[in-house]
N, C-alpha and C positions, 0 to 999 in steps of 0.2 A: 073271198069277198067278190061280190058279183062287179062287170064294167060298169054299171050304173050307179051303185053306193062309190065305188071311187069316184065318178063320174062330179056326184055329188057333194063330193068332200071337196074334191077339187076350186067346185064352185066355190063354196061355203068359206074356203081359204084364200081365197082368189077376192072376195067379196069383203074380208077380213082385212085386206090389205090395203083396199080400196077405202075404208074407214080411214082407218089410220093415215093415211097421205090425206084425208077431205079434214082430218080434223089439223093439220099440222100447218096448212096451209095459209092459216088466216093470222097466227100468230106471224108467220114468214110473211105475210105480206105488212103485218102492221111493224115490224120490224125492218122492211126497209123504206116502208112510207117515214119510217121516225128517223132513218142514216140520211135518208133526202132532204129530210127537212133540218138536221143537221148540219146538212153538208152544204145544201144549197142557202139559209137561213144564216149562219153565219158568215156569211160574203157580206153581207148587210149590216151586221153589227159596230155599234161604236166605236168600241178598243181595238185600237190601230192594230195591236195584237192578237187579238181572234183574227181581225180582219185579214192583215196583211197575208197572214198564216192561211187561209181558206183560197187568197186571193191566187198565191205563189201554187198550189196545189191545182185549182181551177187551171191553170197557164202548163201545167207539169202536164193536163190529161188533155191537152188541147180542148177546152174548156172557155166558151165566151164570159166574161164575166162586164160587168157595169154595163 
């Protein structure tokens, strides 16, 4: 096999990879757009127990909360 057909494959596997991480990335980000919204979104809740629970974790990660 000549340097150039390797050369080529390389690319071609190289470019392969690159797919794969652009297609992975969008689920990752709506996945932690939703833990945020999670996370930040229940500090705000009624039940003293969601709340308090979000509220004690915000203060754990030195965390501003109200």
């Amino acid at each position: 096999m000549s340097n150039l057909s390797k050369a080529a494959t390389r690319s071609t596997s190289i470019s392969g990879v690159e797919a794969q991480a652009g297609s992975r990335i969008v689920p990752a980000l709506f996945a932690v757009a939703f833990g945020l919204f999670l996370f930040i979104g229940t500090g705000f809740a009624a039940p003293s127990l969601i709340h308090n629970a979000t509220h004690d974790t915000r203060h754990s990660l030195g965390l501003p909360c109200h």
